[in-house]
C-alpha positions as CSV (number, residue, x, y, z in Angstrom):
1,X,6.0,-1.9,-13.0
2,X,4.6,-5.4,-13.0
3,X,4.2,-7.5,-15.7
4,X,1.1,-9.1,-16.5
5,X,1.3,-13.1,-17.1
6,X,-0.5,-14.2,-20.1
7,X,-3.1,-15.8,-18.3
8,X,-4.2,-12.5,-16.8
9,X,-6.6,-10.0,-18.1
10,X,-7.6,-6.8,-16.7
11,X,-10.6,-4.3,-18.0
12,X,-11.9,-1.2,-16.4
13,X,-15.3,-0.3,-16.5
14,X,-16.7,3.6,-16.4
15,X,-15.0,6.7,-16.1
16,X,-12.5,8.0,-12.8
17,X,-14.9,8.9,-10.0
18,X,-14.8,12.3,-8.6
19,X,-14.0,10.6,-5.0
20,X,-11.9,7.6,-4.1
21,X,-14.5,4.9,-4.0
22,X,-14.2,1.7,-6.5
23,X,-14.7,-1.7,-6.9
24,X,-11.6,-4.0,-8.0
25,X,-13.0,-7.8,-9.0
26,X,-10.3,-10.5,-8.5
27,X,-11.8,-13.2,-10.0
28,X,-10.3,-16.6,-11.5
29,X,-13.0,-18.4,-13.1
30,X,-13.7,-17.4,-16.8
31,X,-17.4,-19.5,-16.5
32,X,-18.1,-17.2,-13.5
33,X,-16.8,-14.0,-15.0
34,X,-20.2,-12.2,-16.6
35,X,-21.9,-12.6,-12.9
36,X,-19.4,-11.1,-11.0
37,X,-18.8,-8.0,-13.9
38,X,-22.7,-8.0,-13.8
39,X,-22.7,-7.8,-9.6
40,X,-20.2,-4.9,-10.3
41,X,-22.7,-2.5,-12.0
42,X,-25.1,-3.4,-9.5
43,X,-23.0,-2.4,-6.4
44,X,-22.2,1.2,-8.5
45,X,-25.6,2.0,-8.9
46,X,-26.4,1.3,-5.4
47,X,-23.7,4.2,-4.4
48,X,-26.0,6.9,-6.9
49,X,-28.7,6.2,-5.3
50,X,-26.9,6.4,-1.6
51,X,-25.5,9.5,-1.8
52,X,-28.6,12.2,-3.3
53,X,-26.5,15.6,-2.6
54,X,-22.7,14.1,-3.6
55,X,-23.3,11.8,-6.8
56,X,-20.6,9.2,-7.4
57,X,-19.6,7.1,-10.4
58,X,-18.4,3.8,-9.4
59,X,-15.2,3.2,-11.1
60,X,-14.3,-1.0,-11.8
61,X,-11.7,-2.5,-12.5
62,X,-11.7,-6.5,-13.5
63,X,-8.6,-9.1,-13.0
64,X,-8.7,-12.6,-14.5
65,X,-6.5,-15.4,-14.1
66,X,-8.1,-18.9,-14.7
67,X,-4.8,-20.1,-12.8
68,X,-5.3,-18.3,-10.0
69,X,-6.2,-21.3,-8.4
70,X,-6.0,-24.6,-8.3
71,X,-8.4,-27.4,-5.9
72,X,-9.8,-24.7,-4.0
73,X,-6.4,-23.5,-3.4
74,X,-5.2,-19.9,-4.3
75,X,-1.7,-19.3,-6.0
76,X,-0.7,-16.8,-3.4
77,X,2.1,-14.8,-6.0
78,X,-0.9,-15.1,-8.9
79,X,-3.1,-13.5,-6.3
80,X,-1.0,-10.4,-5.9
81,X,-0.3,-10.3,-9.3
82,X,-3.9,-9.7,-10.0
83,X,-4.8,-7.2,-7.3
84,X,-1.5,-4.7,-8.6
85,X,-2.7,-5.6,-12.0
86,X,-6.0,-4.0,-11.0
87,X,-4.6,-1.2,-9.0
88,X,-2.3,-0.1,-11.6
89,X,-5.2,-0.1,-14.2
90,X,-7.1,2.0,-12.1
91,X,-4.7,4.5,-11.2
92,X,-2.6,4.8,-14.0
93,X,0.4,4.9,-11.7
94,X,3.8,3.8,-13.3
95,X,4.1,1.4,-10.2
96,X,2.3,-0.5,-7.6
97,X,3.5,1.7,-4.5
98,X,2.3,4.8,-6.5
99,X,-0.9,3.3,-6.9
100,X,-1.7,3.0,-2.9
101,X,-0.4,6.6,-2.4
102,X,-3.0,7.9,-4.8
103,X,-5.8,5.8,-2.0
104,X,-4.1,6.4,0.9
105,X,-1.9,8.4,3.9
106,X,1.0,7.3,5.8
107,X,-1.0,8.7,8.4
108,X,-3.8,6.6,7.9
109,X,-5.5,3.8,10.4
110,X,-6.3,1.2,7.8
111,X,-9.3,-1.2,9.0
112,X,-9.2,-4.8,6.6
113,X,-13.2,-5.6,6.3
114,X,-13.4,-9.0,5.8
115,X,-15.8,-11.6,5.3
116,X,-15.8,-15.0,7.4
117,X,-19.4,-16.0,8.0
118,X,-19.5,-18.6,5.2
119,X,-17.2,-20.9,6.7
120,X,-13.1,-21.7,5.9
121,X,-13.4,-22.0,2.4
122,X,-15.6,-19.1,1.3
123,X,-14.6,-16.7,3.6
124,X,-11.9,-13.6,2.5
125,X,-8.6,-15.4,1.4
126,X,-5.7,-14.7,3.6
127,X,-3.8,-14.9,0.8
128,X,-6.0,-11.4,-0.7
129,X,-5.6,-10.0,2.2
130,X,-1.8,-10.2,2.8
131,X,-1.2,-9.0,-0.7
132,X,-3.2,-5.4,-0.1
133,X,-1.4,-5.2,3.5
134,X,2.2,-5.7,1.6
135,X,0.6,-2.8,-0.6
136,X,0.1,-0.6,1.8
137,X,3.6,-0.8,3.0
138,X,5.1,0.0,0.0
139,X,2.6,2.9,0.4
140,X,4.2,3.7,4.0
141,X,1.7,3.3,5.7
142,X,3.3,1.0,8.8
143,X,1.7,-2.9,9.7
144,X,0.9,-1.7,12.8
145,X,-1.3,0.9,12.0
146,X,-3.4,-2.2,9.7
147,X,-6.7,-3.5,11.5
148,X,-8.2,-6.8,10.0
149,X,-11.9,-7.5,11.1
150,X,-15.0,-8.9,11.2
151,X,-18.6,-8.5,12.9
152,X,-17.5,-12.3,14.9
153,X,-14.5,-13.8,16.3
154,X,-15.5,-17.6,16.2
155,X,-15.8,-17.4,12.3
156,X,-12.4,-15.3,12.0
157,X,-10.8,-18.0,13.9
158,X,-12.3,-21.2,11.8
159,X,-11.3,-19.2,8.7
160,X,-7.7,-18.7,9.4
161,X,-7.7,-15.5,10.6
162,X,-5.8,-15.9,14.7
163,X,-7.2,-12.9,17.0
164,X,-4.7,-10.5,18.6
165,X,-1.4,-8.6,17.5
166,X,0.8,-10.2,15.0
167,X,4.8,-10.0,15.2
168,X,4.4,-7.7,12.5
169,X,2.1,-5.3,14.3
170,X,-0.6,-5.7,12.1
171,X,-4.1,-6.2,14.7
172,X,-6.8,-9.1,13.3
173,X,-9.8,-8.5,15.7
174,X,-13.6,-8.5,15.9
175,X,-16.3,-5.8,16.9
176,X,-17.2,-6.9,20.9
177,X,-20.2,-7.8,21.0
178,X,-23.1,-4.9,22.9
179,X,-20.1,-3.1,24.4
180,X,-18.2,-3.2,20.7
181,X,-21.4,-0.4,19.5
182,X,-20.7,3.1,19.6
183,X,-23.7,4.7,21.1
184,X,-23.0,7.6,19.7
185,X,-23.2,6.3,15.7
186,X,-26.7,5.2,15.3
187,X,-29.1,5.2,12.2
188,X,-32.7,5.5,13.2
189,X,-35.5,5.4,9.9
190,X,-38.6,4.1,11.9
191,X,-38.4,0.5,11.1
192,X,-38.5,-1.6,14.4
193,X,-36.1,-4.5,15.1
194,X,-35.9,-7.2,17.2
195,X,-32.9,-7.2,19.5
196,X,-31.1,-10.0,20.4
197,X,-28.0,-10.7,22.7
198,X,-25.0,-8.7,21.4
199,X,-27.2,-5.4,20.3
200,X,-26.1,-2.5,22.4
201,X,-29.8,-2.1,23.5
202,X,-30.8,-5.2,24.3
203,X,-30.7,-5.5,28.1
204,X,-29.9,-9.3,29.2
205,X,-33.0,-11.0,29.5
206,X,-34.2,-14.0,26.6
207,X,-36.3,-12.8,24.1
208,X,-38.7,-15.0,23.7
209,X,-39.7,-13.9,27.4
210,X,-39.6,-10.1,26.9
211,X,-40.2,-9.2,23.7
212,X,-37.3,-6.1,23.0
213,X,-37.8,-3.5,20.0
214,X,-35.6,-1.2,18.4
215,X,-35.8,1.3,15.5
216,X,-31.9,2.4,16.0
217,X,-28.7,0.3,14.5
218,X,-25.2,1.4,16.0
219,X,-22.3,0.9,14.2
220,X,-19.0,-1.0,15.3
221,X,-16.4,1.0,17.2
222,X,-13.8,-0.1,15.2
223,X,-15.4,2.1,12.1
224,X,-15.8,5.1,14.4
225,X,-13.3,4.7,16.5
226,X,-10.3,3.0,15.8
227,X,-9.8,3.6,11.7
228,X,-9.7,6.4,9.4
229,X,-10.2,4.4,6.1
230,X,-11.6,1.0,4.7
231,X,-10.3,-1.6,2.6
232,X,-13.5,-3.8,1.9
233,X,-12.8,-7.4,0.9
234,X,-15.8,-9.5,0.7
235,X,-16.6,-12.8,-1.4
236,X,-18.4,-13.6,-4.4
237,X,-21.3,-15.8,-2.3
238,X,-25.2,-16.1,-1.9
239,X,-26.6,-15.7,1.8
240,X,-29.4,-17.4,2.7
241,X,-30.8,-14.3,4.8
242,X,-29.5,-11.8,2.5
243,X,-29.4,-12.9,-0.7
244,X,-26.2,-11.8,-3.0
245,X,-23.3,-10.9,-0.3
246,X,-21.5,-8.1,-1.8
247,X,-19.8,-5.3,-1.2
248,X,-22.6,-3.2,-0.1
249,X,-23.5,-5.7,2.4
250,X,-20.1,-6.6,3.8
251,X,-19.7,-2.6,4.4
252,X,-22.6,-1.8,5.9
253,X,-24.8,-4.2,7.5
254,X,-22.1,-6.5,9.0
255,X,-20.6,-3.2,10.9
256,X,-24.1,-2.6,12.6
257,X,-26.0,-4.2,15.3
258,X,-30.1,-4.7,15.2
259,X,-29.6,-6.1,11.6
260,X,-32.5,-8.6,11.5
261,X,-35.2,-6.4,10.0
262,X,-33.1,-5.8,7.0
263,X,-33.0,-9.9,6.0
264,X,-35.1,-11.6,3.1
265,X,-38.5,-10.5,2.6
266,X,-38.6,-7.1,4.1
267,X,-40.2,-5.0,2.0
268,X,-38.0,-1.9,3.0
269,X,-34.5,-3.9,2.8
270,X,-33.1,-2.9,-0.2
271,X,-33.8,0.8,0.5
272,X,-32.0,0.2,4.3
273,X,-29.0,-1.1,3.5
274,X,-28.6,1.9,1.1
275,X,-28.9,4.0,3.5
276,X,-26.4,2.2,5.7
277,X,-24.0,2.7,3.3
278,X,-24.5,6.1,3.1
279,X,-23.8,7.1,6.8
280,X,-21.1,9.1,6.8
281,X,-19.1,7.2,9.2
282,X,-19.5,4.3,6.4
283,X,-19.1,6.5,3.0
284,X,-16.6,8.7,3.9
285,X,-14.5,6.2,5.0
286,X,-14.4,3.2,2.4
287,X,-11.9,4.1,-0.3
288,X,-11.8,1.1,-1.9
289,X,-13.6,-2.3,-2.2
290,X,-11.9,-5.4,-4.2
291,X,-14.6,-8.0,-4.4
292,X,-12.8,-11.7,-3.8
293,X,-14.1,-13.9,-6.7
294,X,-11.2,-16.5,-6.8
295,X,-14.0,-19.1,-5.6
296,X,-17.6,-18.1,-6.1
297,X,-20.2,-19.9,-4.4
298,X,-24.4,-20.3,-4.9
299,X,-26.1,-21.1,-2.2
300,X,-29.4,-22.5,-3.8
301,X,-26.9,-24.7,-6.3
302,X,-26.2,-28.4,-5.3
303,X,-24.5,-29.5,-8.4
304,X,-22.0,-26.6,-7.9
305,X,-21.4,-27.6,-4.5
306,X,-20.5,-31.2,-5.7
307,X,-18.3,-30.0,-8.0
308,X,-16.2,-28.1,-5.2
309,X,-16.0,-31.1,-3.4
310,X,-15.0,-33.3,-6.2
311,X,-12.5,-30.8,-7.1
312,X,-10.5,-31.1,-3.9
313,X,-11.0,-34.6,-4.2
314,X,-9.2,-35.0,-7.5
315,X,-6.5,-32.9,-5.4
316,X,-6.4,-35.4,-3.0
317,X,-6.4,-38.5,-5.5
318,X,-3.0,-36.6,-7.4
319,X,-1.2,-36.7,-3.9
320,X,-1.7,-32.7,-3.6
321,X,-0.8,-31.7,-0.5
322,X,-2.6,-28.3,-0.3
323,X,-5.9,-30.5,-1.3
324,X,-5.6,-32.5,1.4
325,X,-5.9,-29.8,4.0
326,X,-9.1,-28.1,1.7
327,X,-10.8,-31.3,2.4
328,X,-10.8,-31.1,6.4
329,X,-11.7,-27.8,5.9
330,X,-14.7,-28.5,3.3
331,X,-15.9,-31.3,6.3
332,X,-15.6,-28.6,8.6
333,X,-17.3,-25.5,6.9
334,X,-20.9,-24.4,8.3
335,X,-22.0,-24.3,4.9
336,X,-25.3,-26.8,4.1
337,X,-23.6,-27.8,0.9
């Protein structure tokens, strides 16, 4: 069973759901810690209201270690130490194997959501995700049955995360754009969209010559087609189209084309991404979200922004190695700040 350090805290909220669906919080800042538990009762409402006929209670589960990391860098072994932490609190197994067996089947075609959008530094940590894919093994389910994605490959690819099949077998890859929608997994409530290149409807020609509407959103074929389960893993971070990127945005909207409409300042938007989530393609098949709040970000803060930067630079001033490479990719992050 693994010990907890005693920089590490861990505290469940609400009761055991009558389905496998959760939210685990890794988080390593104790000054950011009442925003993410606060984000965590806002994501488990949002799953009442989603499902009318099958009510859930959103089980969390919150890990803390303010050493987690260190100049923007995350302490790979405190990493997994929180995430089993959390997994063992949750399941009350005896040990962290017996904790994925209670989530998942050997069986089982895992898909990795991730988060990558934000740039290098803000983006899913590799380190996060390794941890739950060493998890699952313990929980026999084999690497190569393990897909990592994302809605786009360019981001994947600044963040870290190299496209293709690993040694290891495990598959990091992204939906393909138009041709990566199923056709056959749409929502449709009414509210037009505009399409743009890379929606499965849109037909080739610029929109700003031919002005293209749709009321349908199709999901990604890697949900429908080429997994049986979700492991969500998006960031603690602030969108500037979306607002608060969660987990109810990293599992719904990012895995569905025509998204536009659902953006800031549409007066249906909170009610649509609800109802994204609860497609059945989506709800039946995330078991378990674990909300990456080792570096949390505001987008509409500046003086938190300078702080990250003079953070890596004090890393970089003590001869830190590991700061040294955060700087580059600071420089290189799409980010404003």
């Amino acid at each position: 069973m693994t010990r907890l350090a005693s920089t590490q805290n861990v505290s469940r909220f609400g009761r055991r759901p009558d389905r496998t669906c959760l939210l685990v919080i890794v988080h390593a800042a104790k000054s950011l810690l009442l925003l993410a538990v606060f984000l965590s009762f806002l994501v488990g409402t949002s799953f009442v209201r989603a499902a009318d006929a099958v009510p859930l209670r959103a089980h969390l589960v919150r890990a803390t270690d303010p050493r987690a990391v260190r100049f923007l860098t995350p302490d790979d072994r405190r990493v997994r130490q929180l995430l089993n932490a959390a997994l063992l609190q949750y399941t009350g197994a005896q040990n962290v194997a017996s904790a994925w067996k209670k989530i998942v089947l050997p069986t089982d075609r895992i898909g990795i959501k991730i988060y990558t959008a934000s740039g290098p530094v803000m983006a899913t940590r590799p380190a996060l995700v390794e941890a739950v894919i060493d998890g699952l093994e313990l929980a026999g389910v084999p690497r190569a049955r393990n897909v990592v994605f994302d809605r786009y490959a360019p981001p994947m690819e600044d963040a870290g995360y190299s496209l293709g099949k690993r040694k290891d077998g495990v598959t990091f890859t992204a939906t393909v754009p138009r041709a990566g929608y199923d056709p056959k997994a749409l929502i449709d409530w009414g509210i037009p969209g505009k399409l743009i290149w890379g929606d499965l409807e849109f037909n080739g020609k610029a929109p700003e010559t031919d002005e293209q509407l749709s009321t349908q959103s199709h999901f990604s074929r890697i949900l429908t087609q080429q997994v049986d389960k979700i492991i969500n893993i998006p960031v603690l971070i602030t969108d500037p189209d979306f607002g608060l990127y969660g987990c109810l945005l990293n599992s719904s909207i990012s895995m569905a084309d025509n998204d536009r409409r659902f953006r800031r300042g549409s007066v249906t938007r909170d009610d649509s991404l609800i109802k994204l989530f609860a497609a059945p393609v989506v709800r039946k098949k995330c078991v378990l979200h674990i909300l990456d709040a080792l570096i949390a970000q505001s987008g509409h803060d500046q003086a938190s922004a300078q702080m990250l930067v003079k953070l890596v630079m004090l890393g970089v001033e003590t001869g830190n190695e590991k700061a040294l490479v955060q700087i580059f990719r600071v420089l290189k992050s799409p980010n404003k700040q």
